[in-house]
SEPA-421212 format. One record per atom (N, C-alpha, C, O): x, y, z. Coordinates in steps of 0.2 Angstrom, whole numbers, padded with zeros to 4 digits, always signed. Layout:
BEGIN
XYZ ...
//
This chain:
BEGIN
+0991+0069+1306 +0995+0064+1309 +0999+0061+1303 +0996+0058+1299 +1006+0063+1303 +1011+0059+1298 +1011+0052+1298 +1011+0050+1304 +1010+0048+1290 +1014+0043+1294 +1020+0040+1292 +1019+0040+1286 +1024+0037+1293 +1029+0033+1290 +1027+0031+1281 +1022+0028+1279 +1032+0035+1276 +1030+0032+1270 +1032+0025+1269 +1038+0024+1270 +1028+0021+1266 +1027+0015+1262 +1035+0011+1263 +1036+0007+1266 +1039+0015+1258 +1045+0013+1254 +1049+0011+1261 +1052+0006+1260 +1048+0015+1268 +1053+0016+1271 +1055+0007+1272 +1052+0002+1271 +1064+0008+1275 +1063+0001+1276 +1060-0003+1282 +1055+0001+1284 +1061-0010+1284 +1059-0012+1288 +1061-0011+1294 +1057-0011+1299 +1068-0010+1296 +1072-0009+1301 +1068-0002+1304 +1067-0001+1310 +1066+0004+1297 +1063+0007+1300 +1057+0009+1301 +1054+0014+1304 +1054+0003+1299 +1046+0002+1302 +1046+0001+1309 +1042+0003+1313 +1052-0003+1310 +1049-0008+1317 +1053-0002+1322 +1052-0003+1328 +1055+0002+1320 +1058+0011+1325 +1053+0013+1327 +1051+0012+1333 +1048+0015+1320 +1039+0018+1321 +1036+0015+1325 +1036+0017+1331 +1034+0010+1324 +1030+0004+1328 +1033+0004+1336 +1029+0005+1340 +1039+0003+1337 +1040+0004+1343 +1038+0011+1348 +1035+0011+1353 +1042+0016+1344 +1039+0022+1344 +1032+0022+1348 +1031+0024+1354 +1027+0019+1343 +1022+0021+1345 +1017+0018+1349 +1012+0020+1351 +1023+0009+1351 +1020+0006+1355 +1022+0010+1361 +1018+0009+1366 +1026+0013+1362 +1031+0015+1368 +1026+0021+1373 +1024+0021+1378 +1026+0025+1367 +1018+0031+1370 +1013+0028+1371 +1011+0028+1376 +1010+0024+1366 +1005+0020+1369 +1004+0018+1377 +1001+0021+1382 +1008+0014+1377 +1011+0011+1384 +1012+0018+1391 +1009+0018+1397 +1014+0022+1388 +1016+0026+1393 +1010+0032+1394 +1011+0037+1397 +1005+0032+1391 +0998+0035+1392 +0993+0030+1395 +0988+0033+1397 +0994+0023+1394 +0990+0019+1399 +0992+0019+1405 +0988+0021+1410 +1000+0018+1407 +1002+0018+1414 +1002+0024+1418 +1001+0024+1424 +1003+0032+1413 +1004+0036+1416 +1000+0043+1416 +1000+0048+1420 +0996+0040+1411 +0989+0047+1411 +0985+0046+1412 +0983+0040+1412 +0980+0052+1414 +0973+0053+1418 +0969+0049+1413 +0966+0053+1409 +0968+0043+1412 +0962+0040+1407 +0959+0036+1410 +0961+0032+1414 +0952+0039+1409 +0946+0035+1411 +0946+0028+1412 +0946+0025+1407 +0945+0026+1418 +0947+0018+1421 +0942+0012+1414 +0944+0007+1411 +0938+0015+1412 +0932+0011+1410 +0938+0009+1399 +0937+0005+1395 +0942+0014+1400 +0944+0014+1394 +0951+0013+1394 +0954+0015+1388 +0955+0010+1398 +0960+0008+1400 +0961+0002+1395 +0965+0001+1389 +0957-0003+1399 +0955-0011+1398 +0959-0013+1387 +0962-0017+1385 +0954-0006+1383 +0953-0007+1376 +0960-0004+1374 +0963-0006+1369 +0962+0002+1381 +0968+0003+1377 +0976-0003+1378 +0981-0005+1374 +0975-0004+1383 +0980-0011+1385 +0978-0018+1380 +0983-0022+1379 +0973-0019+1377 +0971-0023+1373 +0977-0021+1365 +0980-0024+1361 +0975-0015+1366 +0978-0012+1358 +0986-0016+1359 +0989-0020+1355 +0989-0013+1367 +0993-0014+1366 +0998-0021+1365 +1004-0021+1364 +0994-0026+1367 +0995-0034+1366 +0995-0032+1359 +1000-0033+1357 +0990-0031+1355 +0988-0032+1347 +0996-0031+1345 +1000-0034+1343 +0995-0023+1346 +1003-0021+1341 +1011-0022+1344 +1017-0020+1342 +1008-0027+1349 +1016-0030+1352 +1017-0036+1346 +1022-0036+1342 +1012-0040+1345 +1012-0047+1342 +1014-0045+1334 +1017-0048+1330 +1011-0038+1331 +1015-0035+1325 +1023-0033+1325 +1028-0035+1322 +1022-0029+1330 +1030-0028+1331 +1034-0034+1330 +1039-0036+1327 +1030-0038+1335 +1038-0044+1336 +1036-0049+1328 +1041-0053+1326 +1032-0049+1325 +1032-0052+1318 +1038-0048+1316 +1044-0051+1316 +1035-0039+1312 +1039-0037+1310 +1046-0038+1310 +1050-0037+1305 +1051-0040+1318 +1055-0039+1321 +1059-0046+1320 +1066-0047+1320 +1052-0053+1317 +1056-0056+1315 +1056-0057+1307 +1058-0062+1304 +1055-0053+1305 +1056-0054+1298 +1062-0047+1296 +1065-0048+1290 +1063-0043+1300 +1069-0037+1301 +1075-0042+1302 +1081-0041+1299 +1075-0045+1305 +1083-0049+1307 +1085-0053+1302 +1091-0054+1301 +1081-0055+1299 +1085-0062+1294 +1088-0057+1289 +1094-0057+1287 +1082-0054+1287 +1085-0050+1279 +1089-0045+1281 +1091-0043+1276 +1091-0042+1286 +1097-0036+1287 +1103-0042+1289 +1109-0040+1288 +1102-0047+1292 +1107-0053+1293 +1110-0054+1287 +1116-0055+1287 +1106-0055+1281 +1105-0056+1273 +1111-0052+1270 +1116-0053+1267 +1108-0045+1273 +1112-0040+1269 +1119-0041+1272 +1123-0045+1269 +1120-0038+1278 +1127-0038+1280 +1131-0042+1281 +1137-0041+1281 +1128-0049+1280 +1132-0054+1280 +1134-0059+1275 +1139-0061+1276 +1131-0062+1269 +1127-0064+1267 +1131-0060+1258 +1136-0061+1254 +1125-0055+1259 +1126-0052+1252 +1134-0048+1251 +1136-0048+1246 +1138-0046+1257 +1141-0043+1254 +1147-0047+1253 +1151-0044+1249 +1148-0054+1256 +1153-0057+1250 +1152-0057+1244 +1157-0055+1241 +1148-0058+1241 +1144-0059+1233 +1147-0052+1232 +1153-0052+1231 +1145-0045+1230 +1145-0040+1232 +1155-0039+1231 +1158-0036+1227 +1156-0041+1237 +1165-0040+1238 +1169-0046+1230 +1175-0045+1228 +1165-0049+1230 +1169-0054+1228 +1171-0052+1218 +1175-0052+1214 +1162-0050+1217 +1160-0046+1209 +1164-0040+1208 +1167-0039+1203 +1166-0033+1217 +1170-0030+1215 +1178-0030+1213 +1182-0028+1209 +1179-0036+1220 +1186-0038+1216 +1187-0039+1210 +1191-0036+1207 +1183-0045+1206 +1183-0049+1200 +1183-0040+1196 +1188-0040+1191 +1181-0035+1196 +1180-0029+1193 +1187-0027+1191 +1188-0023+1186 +1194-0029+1197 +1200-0027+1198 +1202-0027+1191 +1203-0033+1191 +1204-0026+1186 +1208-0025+1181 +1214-0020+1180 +1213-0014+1178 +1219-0023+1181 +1225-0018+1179 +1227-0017+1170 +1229-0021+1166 +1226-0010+1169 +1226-0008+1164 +1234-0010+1160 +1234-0010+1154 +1238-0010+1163 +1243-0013+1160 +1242-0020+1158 +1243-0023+1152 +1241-0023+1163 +1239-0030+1159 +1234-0033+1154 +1234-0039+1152 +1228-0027+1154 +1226-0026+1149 +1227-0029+1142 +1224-0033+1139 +1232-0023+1144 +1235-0020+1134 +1241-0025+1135 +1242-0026+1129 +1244-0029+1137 +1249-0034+1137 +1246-0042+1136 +1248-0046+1132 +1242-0042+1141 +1239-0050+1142 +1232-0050+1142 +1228-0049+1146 +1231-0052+1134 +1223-0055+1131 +1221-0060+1136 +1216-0061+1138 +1226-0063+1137 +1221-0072+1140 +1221-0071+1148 +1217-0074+1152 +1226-0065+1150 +1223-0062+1156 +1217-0059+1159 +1215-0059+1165 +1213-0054+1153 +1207-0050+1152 +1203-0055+1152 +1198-0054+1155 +1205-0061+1148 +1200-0065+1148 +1197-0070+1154 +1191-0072+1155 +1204-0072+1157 +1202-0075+1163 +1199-0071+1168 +1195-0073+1172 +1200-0064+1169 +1196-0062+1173 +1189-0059+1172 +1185-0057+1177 +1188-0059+1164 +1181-0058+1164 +1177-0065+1166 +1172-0066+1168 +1181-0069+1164 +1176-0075+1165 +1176-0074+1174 +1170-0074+1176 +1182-0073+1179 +1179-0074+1186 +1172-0069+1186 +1168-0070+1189 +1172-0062+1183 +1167-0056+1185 +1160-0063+1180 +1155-0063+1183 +1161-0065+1177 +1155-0068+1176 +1152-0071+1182 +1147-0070+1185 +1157-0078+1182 +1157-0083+1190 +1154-0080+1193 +1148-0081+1192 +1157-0074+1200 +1155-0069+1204 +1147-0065+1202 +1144-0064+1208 +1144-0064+1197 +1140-0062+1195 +1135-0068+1195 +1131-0069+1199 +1136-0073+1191 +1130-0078+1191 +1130-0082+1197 +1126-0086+1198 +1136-0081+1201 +1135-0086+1208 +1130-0081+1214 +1127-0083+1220 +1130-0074+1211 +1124-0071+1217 +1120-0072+1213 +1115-0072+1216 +1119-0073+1207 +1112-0073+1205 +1110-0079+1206 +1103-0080+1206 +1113-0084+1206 +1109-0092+1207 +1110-0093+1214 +1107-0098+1217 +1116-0090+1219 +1115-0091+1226 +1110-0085+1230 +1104-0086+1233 +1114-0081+1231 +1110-0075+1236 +1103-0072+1234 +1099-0069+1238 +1103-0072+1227 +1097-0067+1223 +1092-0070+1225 +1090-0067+1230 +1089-0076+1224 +1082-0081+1225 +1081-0079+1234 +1076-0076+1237 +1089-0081+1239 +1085-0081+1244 +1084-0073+1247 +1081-0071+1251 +1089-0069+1243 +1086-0061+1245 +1078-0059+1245 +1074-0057+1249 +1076-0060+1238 +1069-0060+1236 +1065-0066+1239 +1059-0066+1238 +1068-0069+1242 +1062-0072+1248 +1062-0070+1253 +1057-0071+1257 +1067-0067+1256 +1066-0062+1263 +1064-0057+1262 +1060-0055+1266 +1064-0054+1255 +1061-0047+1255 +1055-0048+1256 +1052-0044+1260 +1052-0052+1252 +1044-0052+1250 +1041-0055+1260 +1036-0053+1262 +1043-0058+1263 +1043-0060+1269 +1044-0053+1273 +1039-0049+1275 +1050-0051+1273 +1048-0041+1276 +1043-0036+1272 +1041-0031+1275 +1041-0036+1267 +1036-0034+1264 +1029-0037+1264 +1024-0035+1261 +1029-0042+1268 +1022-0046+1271 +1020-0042+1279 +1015-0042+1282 +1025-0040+1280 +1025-0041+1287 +1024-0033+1289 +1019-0031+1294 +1028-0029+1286 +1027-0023+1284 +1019-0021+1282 +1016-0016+1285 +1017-0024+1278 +1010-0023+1277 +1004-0023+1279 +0999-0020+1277 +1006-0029+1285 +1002-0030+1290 +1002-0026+1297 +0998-0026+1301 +1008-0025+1297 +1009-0017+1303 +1004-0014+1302 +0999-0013+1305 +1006-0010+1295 +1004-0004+1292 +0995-0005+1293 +0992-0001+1296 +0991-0013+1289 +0986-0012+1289 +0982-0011+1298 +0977-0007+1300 +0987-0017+1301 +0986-0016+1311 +0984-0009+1314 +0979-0007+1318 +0991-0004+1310 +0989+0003+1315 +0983+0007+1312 +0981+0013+1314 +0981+0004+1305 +0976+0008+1301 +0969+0007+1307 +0965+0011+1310 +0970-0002+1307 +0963-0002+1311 +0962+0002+1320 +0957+0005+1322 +0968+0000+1322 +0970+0004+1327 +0968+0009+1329 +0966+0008+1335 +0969+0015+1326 +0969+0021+1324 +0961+0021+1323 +0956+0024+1325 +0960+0016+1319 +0950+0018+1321 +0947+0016+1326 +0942+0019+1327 +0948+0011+1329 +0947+0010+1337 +0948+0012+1343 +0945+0011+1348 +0954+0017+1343 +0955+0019+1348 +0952+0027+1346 +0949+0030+1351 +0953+0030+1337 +0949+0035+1338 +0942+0033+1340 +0939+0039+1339 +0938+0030+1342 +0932+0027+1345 +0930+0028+1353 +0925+0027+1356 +0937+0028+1355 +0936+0028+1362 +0941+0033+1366 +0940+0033+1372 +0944+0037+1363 +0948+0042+1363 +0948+0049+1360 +0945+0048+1355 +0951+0056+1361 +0951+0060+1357 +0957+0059+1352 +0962+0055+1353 +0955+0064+1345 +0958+0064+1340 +0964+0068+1341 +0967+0070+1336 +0967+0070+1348 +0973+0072+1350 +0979+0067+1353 +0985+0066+1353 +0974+0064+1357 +0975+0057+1358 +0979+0052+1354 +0983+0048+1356 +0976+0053+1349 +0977+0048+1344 +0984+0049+1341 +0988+0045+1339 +0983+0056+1340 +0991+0063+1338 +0996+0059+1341 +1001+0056+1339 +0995+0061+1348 +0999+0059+1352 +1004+0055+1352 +1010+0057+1354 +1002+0047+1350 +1005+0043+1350 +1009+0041+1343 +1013+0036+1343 +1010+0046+1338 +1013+0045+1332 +1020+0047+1334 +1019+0052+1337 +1027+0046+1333 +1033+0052+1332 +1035+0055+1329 +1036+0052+1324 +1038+0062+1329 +1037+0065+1322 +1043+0062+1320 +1048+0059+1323 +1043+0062+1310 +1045+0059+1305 +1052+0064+1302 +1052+0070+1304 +1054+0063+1300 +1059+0067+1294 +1054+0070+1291 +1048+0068+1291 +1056+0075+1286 +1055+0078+1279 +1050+0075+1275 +1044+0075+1273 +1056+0072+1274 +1052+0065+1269 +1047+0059+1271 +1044+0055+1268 +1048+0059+1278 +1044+0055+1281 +1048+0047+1280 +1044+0043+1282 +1054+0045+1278 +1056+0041+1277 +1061+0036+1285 +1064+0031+1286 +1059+0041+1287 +1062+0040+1297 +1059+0043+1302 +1057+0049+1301 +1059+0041+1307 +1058+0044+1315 +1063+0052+1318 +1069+0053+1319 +1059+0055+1318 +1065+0062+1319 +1068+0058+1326 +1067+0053+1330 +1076+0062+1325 +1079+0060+1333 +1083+0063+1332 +1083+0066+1327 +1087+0063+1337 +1094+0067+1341 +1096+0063+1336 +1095+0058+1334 +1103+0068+1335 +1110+0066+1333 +1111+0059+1337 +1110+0058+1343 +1115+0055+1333 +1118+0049+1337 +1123+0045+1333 +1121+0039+1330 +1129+0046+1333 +1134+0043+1328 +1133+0037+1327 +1133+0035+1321 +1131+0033+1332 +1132+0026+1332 +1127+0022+1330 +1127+0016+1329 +1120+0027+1329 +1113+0027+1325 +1114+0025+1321 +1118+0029+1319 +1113+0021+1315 +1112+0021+1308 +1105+0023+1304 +1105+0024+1298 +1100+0022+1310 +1095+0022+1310 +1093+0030+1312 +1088+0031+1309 +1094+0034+1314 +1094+0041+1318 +1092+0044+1310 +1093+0044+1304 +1088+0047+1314 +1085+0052+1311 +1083+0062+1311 +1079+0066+1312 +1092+0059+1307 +1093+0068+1309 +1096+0072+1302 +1099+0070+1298 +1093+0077+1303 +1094+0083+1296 +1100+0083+1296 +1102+0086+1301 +1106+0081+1292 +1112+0085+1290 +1113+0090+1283 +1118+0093+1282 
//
C-alpha cells in the first residue's frame, strides 16, 4: 500500500485524507461487512473526520497566505527588479533609487510576510503530522479487524512519485493528478 510522500503539500494531503475517508465511508454503507465490525469501522470514521477538518483548517490560511498575502510582496520585489538598462548607463541616482526600493520590497517581506508565513507553515506541518500519525494507527486497528485487502482498498492510487492522488485529467484542477 503506497502512501502519500512526507514532502507532499498540505492542500495535497487533505485530497488523500479525503480520499480515503471517502472509501472508508462507502465500504461501511455499502459492503457486505460483518454487522459486529461495522460499529469500529464507523468509529474510524468519526476519528479521521476530526483530522481531516484539523488539517483542512490549517490548509486555508496558509494557501490564503500564499495567494493573497505573499504575492504582493513577491509582485512588488519583481517590479522594484524593473531596471531599464538605458537609465542605467545615464542616471546613477536613478539605479540607486531603485536599489534602495528592491531593498524596501525585500526587507518589508521579511519583516512582514516571512514570520507570519513560517507560522502557518509550521501550524500545516503540525497538522500534517498528525494525519499521517492518525492513518498509521488506523491502519493497525482496522488491520485487526479486517483483511489486509481491505485495508488496500481504502488507499488511492498515487502518482510516480507518490507526490498526488492519481486522477483524470481536469484543467481546472490544480491539484489533479495527471501524467503529462
Amino acid at each position: 500500500m503506497e502512501k502519500l510522500a512526507r514532502g507532499a503539500s498540505g492542500l495535497r494531503h487533505l485530497r488523500w485524507a479525503r480520499e480515503i475517508y471517502a472509501t472508508l465511508a462507502a465500504h461501511v454503507e455499502h459492503s457486505d461487512i460483518a454487522s459486529d465490525r461495522k460499529p469500529a469501522l464507523k468509529k474510524e470514521l468519526l476519528r479521521l473526520d476530526k483530522h481531516i477538518q484539523n488539517l483542512s483548517a490549517s490548509v486555508k490560511p496558509y494557501r490564503d497566505f500564499l495567494e493573497r498575502e505573499r504575492v504582493k510582496f513577491r509582485g512588488a520585489i519583481r517590479a522594484a527588479h524593473l531596471v531599464d538598462d538605458t537609465v542605467r548607463t545615464s542616471a546613477i541616482d536613478k539605479v540607486t533609487a531603485e536599489y534602495a526600493q528592491i531593498q524596501h520590497a525585500e526587507e518589508a517581506f521579511q519583516r512582514e510576510a516571512s514570520p507570519k508565513q513560517r507560522a502557518l507553515k509550521a501550524n500545516l506541518e503540525i497538522a500534517i503530522a498528525e494525519l499521517r500519525a492518525h492513518l498509521e494507527e488506523m491502519d493497525m486497528r482496522i488491520a485487526g479487524v479486517m483483511s489486509e485487502k481491505f485495508l488496500e482498498s481504502m488507499y488511492p492510487p498515487l502518482m510516480r512519485d507518490r507526490s498526488r492522488v492519481a486522477d483524470d485529467p481536469d484543467d481546472d484542477d490544480d491539484a489533479s493528478g495527471v501524467e503529462r
